[in-house]
VOGU-3710 file (C-alpha; in Angstrom, 3 decimals, decimal comma):
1> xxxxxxxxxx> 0,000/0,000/0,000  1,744/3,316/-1,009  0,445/6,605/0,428  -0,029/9,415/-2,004  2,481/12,146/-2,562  2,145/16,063/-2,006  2,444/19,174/-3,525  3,868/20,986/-0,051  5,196/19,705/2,927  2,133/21,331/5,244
11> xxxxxxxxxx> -0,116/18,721/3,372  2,754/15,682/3,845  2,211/17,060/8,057  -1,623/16,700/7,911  -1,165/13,025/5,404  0,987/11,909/8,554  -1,790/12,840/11,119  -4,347/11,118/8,929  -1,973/7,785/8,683  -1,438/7,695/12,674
21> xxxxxxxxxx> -5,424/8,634/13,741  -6,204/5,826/11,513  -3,375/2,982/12,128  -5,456/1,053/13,881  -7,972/0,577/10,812  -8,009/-2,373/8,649  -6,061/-1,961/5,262  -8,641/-2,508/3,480  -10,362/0,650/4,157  -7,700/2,604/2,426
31> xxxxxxxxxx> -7,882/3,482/-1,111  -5,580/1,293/-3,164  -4,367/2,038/-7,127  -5,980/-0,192/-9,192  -5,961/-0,671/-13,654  -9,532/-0,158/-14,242  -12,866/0,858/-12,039  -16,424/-0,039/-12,312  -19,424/1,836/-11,522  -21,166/-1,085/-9,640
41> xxxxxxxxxx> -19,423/-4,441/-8,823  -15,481/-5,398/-10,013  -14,528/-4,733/-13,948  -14,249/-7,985/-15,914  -10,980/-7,977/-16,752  -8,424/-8,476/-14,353  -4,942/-6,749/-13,907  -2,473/-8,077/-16,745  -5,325/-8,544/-19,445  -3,983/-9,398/-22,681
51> xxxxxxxxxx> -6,669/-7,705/-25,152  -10,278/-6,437/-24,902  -12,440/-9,068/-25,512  -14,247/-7,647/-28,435  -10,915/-6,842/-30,679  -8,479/-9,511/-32,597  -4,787/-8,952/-31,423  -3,617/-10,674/-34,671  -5,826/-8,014/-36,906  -3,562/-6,733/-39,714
61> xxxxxxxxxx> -2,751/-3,600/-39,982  -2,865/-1,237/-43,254  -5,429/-0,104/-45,616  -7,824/3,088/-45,695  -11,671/2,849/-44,611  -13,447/5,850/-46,153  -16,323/6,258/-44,302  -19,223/9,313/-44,375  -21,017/11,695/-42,488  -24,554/13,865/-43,540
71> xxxxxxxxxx> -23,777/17,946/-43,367  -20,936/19,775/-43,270  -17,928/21,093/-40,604  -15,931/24,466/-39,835  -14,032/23,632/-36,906  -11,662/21,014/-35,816  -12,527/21,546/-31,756  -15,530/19,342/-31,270  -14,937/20,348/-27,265  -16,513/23,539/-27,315
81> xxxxxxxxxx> -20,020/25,261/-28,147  -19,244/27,555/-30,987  -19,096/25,864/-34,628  -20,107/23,205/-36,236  -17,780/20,757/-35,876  -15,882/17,354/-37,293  -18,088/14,997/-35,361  -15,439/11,610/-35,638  -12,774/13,698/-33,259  -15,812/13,422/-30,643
91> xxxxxxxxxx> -17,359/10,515/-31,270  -14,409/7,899/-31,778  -13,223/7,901/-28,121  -9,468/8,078/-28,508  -9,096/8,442/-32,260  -6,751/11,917/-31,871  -6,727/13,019/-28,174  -7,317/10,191/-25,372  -8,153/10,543/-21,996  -6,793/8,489/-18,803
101> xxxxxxxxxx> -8,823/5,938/-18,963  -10,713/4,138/-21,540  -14,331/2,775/-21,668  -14,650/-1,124/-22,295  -17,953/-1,433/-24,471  -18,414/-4,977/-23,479  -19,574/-3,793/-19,992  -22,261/-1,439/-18,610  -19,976/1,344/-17,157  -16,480/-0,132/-16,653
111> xxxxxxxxxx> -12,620/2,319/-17,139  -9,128/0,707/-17,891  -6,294/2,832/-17,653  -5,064/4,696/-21,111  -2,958/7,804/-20,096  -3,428/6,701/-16,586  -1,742/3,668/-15,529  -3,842/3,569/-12,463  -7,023/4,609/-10,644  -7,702/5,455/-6,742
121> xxxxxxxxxx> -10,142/5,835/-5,063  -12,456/5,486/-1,414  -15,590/3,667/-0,773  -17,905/6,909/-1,049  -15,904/8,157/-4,429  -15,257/11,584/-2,786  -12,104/12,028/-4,545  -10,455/10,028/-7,194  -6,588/9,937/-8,022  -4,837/9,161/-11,525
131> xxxxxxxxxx> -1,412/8,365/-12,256  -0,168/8,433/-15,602  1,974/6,537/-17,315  5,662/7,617/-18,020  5,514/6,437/-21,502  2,795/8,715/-22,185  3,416/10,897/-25,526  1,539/13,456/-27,284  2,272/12,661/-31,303  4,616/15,740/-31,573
141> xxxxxxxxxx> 6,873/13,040/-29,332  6,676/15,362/-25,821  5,707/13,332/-22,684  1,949/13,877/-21,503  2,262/15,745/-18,458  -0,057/16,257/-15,378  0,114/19,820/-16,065  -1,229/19,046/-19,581  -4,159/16,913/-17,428  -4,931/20,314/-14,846
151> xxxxxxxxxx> -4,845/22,311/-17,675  -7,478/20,528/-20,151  -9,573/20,065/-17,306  -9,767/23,593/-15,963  -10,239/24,849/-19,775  -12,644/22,702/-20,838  -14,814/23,313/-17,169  -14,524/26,374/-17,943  -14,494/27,659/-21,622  -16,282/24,237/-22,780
161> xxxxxxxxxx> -19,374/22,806/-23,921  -21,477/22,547/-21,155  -21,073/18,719/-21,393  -17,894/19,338/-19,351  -18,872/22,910/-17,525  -21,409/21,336/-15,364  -19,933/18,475/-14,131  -16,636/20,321/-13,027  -18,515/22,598/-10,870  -19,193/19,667/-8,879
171> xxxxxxxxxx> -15,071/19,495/-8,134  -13,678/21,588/-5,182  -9,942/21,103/-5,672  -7,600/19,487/-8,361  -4,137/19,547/-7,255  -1,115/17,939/-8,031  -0,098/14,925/-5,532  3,310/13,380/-7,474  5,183/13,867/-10,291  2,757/12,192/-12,487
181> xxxxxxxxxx> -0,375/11,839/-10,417  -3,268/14,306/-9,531  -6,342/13,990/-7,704  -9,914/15,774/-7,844  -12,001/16,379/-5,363  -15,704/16,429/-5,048  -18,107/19,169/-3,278  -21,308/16,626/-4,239  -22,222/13,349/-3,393  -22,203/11,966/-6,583
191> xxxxxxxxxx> -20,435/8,147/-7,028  -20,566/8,616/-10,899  -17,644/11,873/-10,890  -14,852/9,239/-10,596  -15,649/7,603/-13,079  -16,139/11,078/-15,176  -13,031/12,735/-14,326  -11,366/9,509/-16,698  -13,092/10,384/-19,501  -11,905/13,934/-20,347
201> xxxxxxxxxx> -10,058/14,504/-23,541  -6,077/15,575/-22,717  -4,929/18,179/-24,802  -1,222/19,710/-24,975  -1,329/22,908/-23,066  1,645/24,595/-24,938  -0,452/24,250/-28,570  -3,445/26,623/-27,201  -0,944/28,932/-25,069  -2,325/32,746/-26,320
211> xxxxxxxxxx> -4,945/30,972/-28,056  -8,661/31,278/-26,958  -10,020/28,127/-26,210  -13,608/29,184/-26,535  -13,546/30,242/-30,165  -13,998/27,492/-33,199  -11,694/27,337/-35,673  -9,605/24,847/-38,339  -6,108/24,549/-36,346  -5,528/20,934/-35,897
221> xxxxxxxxxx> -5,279/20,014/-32,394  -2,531/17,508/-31,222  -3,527/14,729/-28,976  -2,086/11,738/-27,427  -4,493/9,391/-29,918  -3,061/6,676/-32,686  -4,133/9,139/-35,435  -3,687/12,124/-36,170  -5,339/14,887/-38,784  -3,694/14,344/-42,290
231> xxxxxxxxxx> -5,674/16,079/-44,496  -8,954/18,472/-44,458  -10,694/19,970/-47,380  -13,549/22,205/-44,996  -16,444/21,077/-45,292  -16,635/18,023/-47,498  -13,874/15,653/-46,405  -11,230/15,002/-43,275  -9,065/12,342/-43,378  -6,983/10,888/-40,136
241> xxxxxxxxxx> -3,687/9,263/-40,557  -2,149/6,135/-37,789  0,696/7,537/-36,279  3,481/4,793/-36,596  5,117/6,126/-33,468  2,205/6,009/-31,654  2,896/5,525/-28,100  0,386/3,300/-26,973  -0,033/0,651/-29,420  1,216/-2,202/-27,317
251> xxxxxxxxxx> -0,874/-1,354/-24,083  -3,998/-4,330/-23,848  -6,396/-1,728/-24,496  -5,125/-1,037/-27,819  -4,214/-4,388/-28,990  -6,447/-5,329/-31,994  -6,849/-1,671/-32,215  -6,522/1,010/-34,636  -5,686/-1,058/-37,362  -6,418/1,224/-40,621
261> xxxxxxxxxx> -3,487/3,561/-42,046  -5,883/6,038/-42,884  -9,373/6,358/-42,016  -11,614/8,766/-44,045  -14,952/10,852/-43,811  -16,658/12,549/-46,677  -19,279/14,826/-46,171  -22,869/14,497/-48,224  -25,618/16,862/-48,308  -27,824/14,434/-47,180
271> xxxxxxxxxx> -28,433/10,532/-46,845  -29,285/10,283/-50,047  -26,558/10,973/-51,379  -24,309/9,621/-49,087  -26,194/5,972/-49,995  -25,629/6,739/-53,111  -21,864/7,339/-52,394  -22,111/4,150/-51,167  -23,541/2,105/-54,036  -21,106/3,574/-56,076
281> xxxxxxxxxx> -18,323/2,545/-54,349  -17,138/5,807/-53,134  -17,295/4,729/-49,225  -16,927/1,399/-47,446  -19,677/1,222/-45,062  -23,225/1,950/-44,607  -25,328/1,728/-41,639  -29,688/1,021/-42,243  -31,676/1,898/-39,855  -34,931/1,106/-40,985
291> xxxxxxxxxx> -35,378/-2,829/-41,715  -38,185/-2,759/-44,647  -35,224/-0,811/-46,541  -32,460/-3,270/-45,592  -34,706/-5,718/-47,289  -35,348/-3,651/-50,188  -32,154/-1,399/-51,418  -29,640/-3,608/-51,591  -30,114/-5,674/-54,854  -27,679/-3,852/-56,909
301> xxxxxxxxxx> -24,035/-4,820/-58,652  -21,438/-4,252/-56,347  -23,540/-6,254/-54,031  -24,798/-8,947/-56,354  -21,293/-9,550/-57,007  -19,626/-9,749/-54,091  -17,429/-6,412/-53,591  -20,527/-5,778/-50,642  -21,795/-7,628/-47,684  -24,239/-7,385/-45,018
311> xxxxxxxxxx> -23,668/-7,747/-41,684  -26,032/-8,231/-38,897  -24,828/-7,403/-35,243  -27,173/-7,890/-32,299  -26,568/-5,137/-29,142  -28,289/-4,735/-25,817  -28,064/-1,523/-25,691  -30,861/1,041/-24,961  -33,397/2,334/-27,846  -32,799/5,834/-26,500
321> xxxxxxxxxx> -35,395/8,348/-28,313  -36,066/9,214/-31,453  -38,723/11,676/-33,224  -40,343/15,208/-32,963  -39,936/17,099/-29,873  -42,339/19,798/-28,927  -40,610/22,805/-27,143  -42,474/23,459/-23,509  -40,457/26,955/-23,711  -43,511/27,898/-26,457
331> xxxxxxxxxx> -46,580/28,209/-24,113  -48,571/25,886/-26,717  -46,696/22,798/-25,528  -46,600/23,522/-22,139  -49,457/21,652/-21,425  -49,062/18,143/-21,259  -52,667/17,643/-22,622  -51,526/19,267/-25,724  -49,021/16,963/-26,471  -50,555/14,468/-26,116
341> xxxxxxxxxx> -52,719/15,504/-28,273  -50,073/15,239/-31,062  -49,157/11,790/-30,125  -52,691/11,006/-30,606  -52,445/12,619/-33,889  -49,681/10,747/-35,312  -50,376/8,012/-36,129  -47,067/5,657/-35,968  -49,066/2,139/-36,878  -49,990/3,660/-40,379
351> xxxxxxxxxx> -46,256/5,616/-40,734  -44,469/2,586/-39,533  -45,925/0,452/-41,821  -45,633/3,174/-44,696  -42,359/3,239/-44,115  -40,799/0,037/-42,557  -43,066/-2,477/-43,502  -44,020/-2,505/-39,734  -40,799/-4,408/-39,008  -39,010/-2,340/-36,229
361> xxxxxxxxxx> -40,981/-1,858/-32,536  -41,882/1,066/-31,250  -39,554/3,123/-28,579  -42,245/2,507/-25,868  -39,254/3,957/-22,997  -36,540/6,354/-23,346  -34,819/2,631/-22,427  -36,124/0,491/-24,178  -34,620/-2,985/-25,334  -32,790/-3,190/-21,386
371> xxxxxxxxxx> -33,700/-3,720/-17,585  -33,393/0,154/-17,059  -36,900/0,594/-18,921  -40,063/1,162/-17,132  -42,363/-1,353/-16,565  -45,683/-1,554/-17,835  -48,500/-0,828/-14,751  -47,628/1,107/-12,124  -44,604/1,892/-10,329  -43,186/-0,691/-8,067
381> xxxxxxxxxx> -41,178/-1,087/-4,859  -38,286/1,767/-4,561  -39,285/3,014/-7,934  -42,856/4,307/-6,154  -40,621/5,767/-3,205  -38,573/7,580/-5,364  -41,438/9,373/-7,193  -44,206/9,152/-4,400  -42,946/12,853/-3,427  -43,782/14,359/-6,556
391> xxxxxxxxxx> -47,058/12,851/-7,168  -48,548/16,279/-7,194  -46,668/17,593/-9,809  -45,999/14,693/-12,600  -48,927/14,123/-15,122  -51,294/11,429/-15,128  -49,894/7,742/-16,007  -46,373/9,212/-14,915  -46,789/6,462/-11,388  -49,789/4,450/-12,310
401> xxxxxxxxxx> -48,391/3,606/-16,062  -48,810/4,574/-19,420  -49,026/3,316/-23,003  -48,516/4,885/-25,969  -51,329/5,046/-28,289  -51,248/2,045/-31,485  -52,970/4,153/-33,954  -54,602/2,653/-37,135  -53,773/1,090/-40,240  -55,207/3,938/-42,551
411> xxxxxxxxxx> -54,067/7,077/-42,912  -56,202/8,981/-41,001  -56,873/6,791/-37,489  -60,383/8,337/-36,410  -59,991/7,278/-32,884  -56,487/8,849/-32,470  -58,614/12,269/-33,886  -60,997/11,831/-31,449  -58,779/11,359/-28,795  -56,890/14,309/-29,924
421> xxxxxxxxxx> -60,038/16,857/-30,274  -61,394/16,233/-26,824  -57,900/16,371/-25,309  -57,306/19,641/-27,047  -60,852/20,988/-25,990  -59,982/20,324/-22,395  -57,239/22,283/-22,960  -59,171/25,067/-24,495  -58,796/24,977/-28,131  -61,919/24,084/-30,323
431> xxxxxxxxxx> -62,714/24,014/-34,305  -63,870/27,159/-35,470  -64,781/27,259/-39,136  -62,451/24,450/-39,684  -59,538/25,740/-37,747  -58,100/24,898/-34,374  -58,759/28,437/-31,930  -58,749/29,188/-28,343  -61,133/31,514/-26,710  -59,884/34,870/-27,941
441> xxxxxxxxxx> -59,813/33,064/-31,552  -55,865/32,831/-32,165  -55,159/29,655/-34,433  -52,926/26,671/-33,000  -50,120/27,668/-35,219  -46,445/26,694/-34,905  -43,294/25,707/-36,672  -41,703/22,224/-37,524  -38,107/22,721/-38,056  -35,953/20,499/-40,282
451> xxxxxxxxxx> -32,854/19,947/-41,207  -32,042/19,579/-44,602  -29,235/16,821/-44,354  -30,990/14,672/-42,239  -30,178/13,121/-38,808  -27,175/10,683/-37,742  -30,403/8,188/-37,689  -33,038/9,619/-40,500  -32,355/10,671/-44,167  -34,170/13,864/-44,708
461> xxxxxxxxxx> -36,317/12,076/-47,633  -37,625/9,570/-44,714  -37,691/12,845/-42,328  -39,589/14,881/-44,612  -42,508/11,594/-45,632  -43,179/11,199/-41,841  -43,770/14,771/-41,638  -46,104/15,340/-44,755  -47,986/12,255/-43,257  -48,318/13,573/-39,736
471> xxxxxxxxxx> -49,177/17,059/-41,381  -51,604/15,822/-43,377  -53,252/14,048/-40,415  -53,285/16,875/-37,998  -55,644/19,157/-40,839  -58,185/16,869/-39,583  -58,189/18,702/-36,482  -57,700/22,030/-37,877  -54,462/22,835/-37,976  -51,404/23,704/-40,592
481> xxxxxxxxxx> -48,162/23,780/-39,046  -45,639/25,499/-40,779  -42,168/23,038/-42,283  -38,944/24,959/-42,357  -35,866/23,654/-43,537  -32,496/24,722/-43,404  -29,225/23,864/-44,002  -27,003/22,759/-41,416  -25,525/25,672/-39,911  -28,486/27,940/-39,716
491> xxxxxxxxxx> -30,189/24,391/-37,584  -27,839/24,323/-35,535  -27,756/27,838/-34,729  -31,317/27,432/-34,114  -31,648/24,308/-31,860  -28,383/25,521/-30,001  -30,881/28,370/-28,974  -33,886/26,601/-28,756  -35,518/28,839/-31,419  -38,313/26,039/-32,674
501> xxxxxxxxxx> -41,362/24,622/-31,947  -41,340/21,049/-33,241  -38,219/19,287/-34,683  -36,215/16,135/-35,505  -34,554/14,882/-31,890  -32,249/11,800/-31,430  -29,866/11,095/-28,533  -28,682/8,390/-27,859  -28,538/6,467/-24,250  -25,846/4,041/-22,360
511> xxxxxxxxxx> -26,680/1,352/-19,952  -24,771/3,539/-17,464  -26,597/6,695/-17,448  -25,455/9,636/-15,182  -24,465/13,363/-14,669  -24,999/13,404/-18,463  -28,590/13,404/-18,109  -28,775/17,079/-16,552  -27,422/17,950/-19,511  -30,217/16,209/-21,616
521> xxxxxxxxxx> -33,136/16,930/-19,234  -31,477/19,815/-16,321  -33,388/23,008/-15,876  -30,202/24,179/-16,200  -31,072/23,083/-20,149  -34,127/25,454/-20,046  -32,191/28,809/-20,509  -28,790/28,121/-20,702  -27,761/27,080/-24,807  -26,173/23,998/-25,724
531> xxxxxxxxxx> -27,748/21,313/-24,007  -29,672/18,441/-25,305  -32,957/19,687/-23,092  -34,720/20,408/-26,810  -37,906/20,161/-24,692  -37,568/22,569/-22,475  -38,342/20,317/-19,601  -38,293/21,577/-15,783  -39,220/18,518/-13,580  -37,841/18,757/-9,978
541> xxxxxxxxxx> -38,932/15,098/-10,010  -36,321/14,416/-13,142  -33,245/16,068/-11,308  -34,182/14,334/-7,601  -34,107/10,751/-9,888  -30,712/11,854/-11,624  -29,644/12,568/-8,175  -30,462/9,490/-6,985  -28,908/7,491/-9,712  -25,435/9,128/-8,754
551> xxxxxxxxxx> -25,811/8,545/-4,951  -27,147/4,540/-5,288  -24,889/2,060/-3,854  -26,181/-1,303/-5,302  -27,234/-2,152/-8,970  -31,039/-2,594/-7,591  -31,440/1,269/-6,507  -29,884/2,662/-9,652  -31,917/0,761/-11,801  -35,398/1,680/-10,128
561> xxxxxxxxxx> -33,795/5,328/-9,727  -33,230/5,046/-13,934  -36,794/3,543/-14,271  -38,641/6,028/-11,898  -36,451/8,863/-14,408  -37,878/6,931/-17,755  -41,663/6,954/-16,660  -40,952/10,754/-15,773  -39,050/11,379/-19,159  -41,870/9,167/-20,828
571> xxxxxxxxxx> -45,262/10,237/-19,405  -43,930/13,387/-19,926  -45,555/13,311/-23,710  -42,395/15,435/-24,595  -41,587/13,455/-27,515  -43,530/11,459/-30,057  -42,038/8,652/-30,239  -40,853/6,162/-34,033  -39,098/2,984/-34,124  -35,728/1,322/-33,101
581> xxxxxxxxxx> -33,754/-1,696/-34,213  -32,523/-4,113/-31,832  -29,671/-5,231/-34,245  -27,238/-3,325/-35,671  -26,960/-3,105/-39,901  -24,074/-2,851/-41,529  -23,481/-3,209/-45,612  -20,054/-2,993/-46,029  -16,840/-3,617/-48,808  -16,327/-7,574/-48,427
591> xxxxxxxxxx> -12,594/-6,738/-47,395  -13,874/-4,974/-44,423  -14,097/-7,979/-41,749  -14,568/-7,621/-37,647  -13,430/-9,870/-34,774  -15,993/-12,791/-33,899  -17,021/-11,800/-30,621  -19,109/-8,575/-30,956  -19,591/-6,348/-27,733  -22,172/-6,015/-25,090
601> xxxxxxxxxx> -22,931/-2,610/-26,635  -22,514/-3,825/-30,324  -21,635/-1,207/-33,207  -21,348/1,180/-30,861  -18,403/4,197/-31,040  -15,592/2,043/-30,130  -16,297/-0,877/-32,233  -16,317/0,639/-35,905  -13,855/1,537/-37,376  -11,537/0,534/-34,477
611> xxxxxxxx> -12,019/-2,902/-33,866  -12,184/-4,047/-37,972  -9,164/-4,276/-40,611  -8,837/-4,834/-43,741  -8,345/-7,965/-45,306  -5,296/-8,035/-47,913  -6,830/-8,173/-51,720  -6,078/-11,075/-53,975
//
């Protein structure tokens, strides 16, 4: 057992008092460095693991995988608010700058050292200490230092997206404690911020010295990552390039790794294109999301021939949501009878089948397809503690259950109308002369706002025929909502600022879900810009359940405190709802391949394009 090491000898003084008021405890109640840490239980893979379990040690290395994105980019620092910027820097954890430790996708919530060649910590998590490794390099060949560490974290608390601002308010001190370890401290009560405080990027302090942090722009920033930026044409294409001397290639966590000499992302102005693109041979892989169309679009030459494959990859990870989110900020949506209204109105058995042949379910949960959705009826056991307090506040169905609506198999499903009509005459709003008006006569009007490249998960096309359908649908109750779309940056721009009424929402969710989830349902969310609270939504009930899930000690409470947050999110009626796929869908070149054993999370960031190589061509 090693004690840790100061910054000044006053704080060695008060270690020493600590050590002899508590000789007499056992050792195990001391905090002990450790190569990985779970949120609940022991990680799976013990100290002097060879390989994660999901990638192929004996991949080969070489090739390029050009892959695509919908939209466009300006920026090169995905870590901040202002821009719009190069997603894959983001997304593909450890692809140019890496943090000190590194999520296993295999497991629910579980870290392994990267930078960091070890993790401390104490039974409540009230402070958490890293040590990084001495090998650690940037790829500019200068040692990762933790001054590099303090510095990344206070910038990106501070001048950051708010991703990062609000959980390091929740930190009273970060100091130094060795020559290459530093430790954080928490002001909350929240078991989830040691796990956090591994998953910050690292960024080389000396590259933004008289630089502002805040402010977007195309300088490519150097990381610690087995790639780095080769080439970028704004806008339309970035490409990333393995660094030979990359530091870290023989650590387990990156064996079977980063196996591509170049990976590559074109930019398309929509889906459409981009499949296209694909057909032609122009990119390598292709994710379908809808099933009726991975039934459908593939019959065509490079794929009848061979140079294409499916692949079919099962997951257990959560649906998360996906559809049109009304905006509680505009006082037509703030009432809950209102939207459900809409849900009423759409009607998803008719669209589904329109445009999926029916073969995907229904998100019924913001967590659907795991243990952390709610369960039908009502709320059970610690779940109906946790939301008993709030029973005044929360709509109907919120504790006693609720069910979205099926809808019909004809356009226009007369009962959803009905339902609709006398849910928005409760509210006040009636038919007058074959519009929808309140009392002083003012039409239900508002905005849908779309993007014109799509979504990560939609093509625009598909966007825009589930609109027209829904549209069409709601003139039966008297009302003509007004579709907007614009191009990328201008959507941004808006939904950054919450300037819309209806529009296009996806986010994805993790079987581990946390601090994140102020972010994508805080009041903070309801003024502040940036976050992922589209809706608007203020629910002391929703921040109490977060709460909870960061304070729960066994597997049992979390998961009631993430079920009692899902029939809040859920009965909410802040969302109307589409479909999800329980496997993953991937068309690909046939020289693409991927180890056998697939993850717990499946084709998840973290899988493609790090896990697969390319096979050498005859």
């Amino acid at each position: 057992m090693r004690f840790f090491k100061f910054a000044n000898e006053s704080a060695i003084w008060r270690r020493i008092a600590l050590c002899l008021c508590v000789a007499s405890m056992p050792l195990a109640s001391l905090a002990e460095p450790r190569h990985a840490i779970a949120m609940y239980g022991e990680p799976a893979l013990p100290p002097g693991f060879t390989h994660l379990p999901y990638a192929n040690p004996q991949a080969p290395k070489g090739g390029t995988i050009r892959l695509a994105e919908t939209g466009s980019f300006d920026s090169l620092n995905p870590w901040i608010l202002m821009g719009n910027p190069v997603w894959p820097i983001f997304t593909q954890p450890g692809l140019v700058a890496e943090s000190l430790m590194m999520r296993s996708i295999d497991e629910p919530f579980t870290l392994y050292g990267l930078l960091a060649e070890s993790v401390e910590t104490d039974a409540d998590r009230t402070w958490v200490e890293f040590t990084l490794r001495p090998e650690a390099r940037f790829s500019d060949g200068t040692p990762v230092t933790v001054q590099d560490v303090m510095w990344s974290y206070e910038v990106l608390g501070t001048k950051g997206h708010p991703r990062y601002t609000a959980v390091w308010s929740k930190v009273e001190t970060m100091e130094q404690t060795g020559p290459r370890s530093v430790r954080f401290t928490f002001n909350t009560a929240d078991r989830e911020l040691s796990m956090l405080m591994g998953m910050r990027p690292v960024l080389k302090k000396a590259q933004w010295q008289g630089r502002d942090f805040a402010q977007s722009g195309l300088m490519a920033p150097i990381g610690s990552g087995p790639y780095v930026i080769d080439k970028v044409d704004p806008g339309r294409a970035i490409s990333f390039r393995r660094n030979p001397d990359y530091w870290g290639r023989d650590l387990a966590v990156s064996r079977g790794l980063h196996n591509f000499d170049v990976i590559r992302y074109d930019y398309f102005g929509d889906a459409s294109a981009m499949f296209e693109a694909f057909k032609a041979g122009e990119i390598d892989v292709w994710r379908e999301l809808v099933a009726a169309r991975w039934e459908r679009n593939f019959d065509f030459p490079a794929m009848r021939d061979g140079r294409m494959v499916k692949s079919e990859i099962a997951h257990g990870r959560p649906s998360g949501i996906m559809g049109l989110v009304m905006n509680t900020r505009n006082p037509l949506f703030a009432d809950w009878r209102v939207r459900q209204a809409m849900i009423e109105a759409f009607n998803y058995r008719f669209i589904n089948m329109t445009l999926s042949g029916g073969k995907d379910p229904r998100i019924s949960s913001y967590f659907s397809n795991s243990e952390l959705a709610m369960q039908p009826g009502p709320a059970k056991g610690r779940e109906a503690e946790l939301l008993a307090p709030f029973a005044g506040q929360l709509p109907p169905g919120t504790i006693d259950g609720y069910a979205l609506p099926e809808g019909g198999a004809r356009a226009i499903d007369r009962q959803g109308i009905r339902a609709a009509l006398d849910l928005l005459g409760k509210a006040g709003w009636t038919v007058q002369e074959g519009e929808l008006r309140d009392a002083a006569g003012r039409p239900f009007a508002f905005e849908i706002l779309l993007n014109q490249s799509g979504s990560a998960m939609r093509s625009s096309a598909e966007t825009r025929q589930i609109i027209d359908i829904f549209v069409q649908s709601l003139r039966n109750l008297g009302i003509r909502p007004r579709v907007t779309v614009l191009d990328a940056a201008q959507y941004v721009e808006r939904t950054n600022n919450y300037q819309f009424d209806m529009t296009w929402y996806e986010r994805g969710l993790s079987l581990s879900p946390g601090n994140e989830q102020r972010l994508y349902w805080g009041r903070a969310g309801v003024a502040a810009p940036g976050s992922k609270n589209w809706m608007g939504m203020d629910s002391p009930a929703a921040e109490a359940m977060i709460a909870e899930m960061g304070r729960a000690r066994s597997h049992d409470d979390f998961v009631a405190a993430v079920r009692a947050l899902d029939r809040i999110l859920t009965a909410g009626r802040y969302v109307i709802p589409v479909s999800y796929s329980r496997i993953s869908r991937l068309a690909h070149d046939a020289d693409l391949d991927y180890p056998e054993k697939t993850p717990l999370y499946g084709d998840w960031p973290g899988f493609m394009p790090e896990t697969w190589w390319q096979e050498e061509r005859e």
